[in-house]
N, C-alpha and C positions, 0 to 999 in steps of 0.2 A: 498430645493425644486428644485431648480437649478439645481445641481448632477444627483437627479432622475429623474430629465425630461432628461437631457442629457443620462444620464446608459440607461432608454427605448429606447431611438432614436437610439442608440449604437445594441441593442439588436435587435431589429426590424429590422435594418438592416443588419445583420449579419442572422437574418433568412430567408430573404428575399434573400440576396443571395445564399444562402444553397439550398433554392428551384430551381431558377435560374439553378446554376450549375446542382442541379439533373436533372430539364428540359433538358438543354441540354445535356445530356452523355444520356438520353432516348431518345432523338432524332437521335442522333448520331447512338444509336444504331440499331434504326429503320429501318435507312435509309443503311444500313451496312450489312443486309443480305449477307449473302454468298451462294449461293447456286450451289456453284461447285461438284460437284458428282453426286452418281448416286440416282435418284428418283425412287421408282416404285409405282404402283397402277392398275386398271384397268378401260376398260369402258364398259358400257352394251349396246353391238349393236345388233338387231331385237334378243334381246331375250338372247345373249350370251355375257360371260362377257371375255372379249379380255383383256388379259395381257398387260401392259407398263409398259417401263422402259427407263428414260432418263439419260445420263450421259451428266450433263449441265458443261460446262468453263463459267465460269465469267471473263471479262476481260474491267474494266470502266464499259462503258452502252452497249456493246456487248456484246452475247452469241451467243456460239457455241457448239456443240457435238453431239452428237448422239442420235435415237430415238431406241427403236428396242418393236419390233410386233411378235410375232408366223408370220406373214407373212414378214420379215423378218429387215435387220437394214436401215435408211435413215440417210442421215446428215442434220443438223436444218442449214438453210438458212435464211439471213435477221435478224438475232435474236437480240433484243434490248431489254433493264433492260431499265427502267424508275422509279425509286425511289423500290418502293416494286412490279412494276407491268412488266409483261415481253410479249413480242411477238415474234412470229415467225415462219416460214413454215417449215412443211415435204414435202417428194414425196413417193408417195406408191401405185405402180403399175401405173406410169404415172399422178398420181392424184397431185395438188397441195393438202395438209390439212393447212390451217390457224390455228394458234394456240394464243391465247391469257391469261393470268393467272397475280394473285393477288400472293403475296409470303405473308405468313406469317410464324412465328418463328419456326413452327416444322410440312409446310404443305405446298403444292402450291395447289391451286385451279385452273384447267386449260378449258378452254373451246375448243371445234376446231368443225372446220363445215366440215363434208365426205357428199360428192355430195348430199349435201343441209341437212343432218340431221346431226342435232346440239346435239351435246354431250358434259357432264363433267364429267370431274376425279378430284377426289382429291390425290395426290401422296404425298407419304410419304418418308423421305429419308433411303435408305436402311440401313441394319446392314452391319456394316464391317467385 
């Protein structure tokens, strides 16, 4: 009886770290996003749907690169990753835009505010 209680206890934890590990290598990978390249999508303003496309550098908990608009390209200023969540400003025709976004695995979710009306895009990363 001895044996068996010990073989379970053996077993039990040897599953138990199994989980463990997969926990962490899901976290890990979580936290791991990449999202160096270029995004596009759109957003719908008074009515018309305006093309975006950002080519984002990852580099630690900074980012940088470029926006570009039919009204033409800016550079992202201030840009900061914080786990999956990212911030950061454009300039477009003298405007600051704020821009704040969620990253998830095949999608960012971006918000930004143009002289006070609040917009989302979801961008998708482009084909190569």
């Amino acid at each position: 009886m001895y044996i068996y209680y010990e073989n379970l206890l053996t077993m039990k934890s040897k599953i138990l770290n199994s989980l463990a590990l997969t926990f962490c290598g899901a976290m890990i990978c979580l936290f791991t996003l990449d999202i160096t390249g270029k995004w596009i999508g759109f957003v719908d303003y008074n009515g018309n749907a305006i093309d975006l496309a950002y080519n984002f550098k990852a580099d630690g908990d900074k980012l940088t690169g470029t926006s570009e608009t039919p009204y033409g390209q800016s550079t992202i200023a201030d840009g900061k990753i914080d786990k999956d969540n990212i911030s950061f400003n454009i300039q477009l025709n003298g405007t600051s835009i704020p821009h704040t976004g969620k990253i998830y695995q095949d999608s960012i979710v971006l918000k930004m505010n143009y002289q006070g009306t609040e917009m989302q895009t979801t961008l998708k990363r482009a084909k190569k």
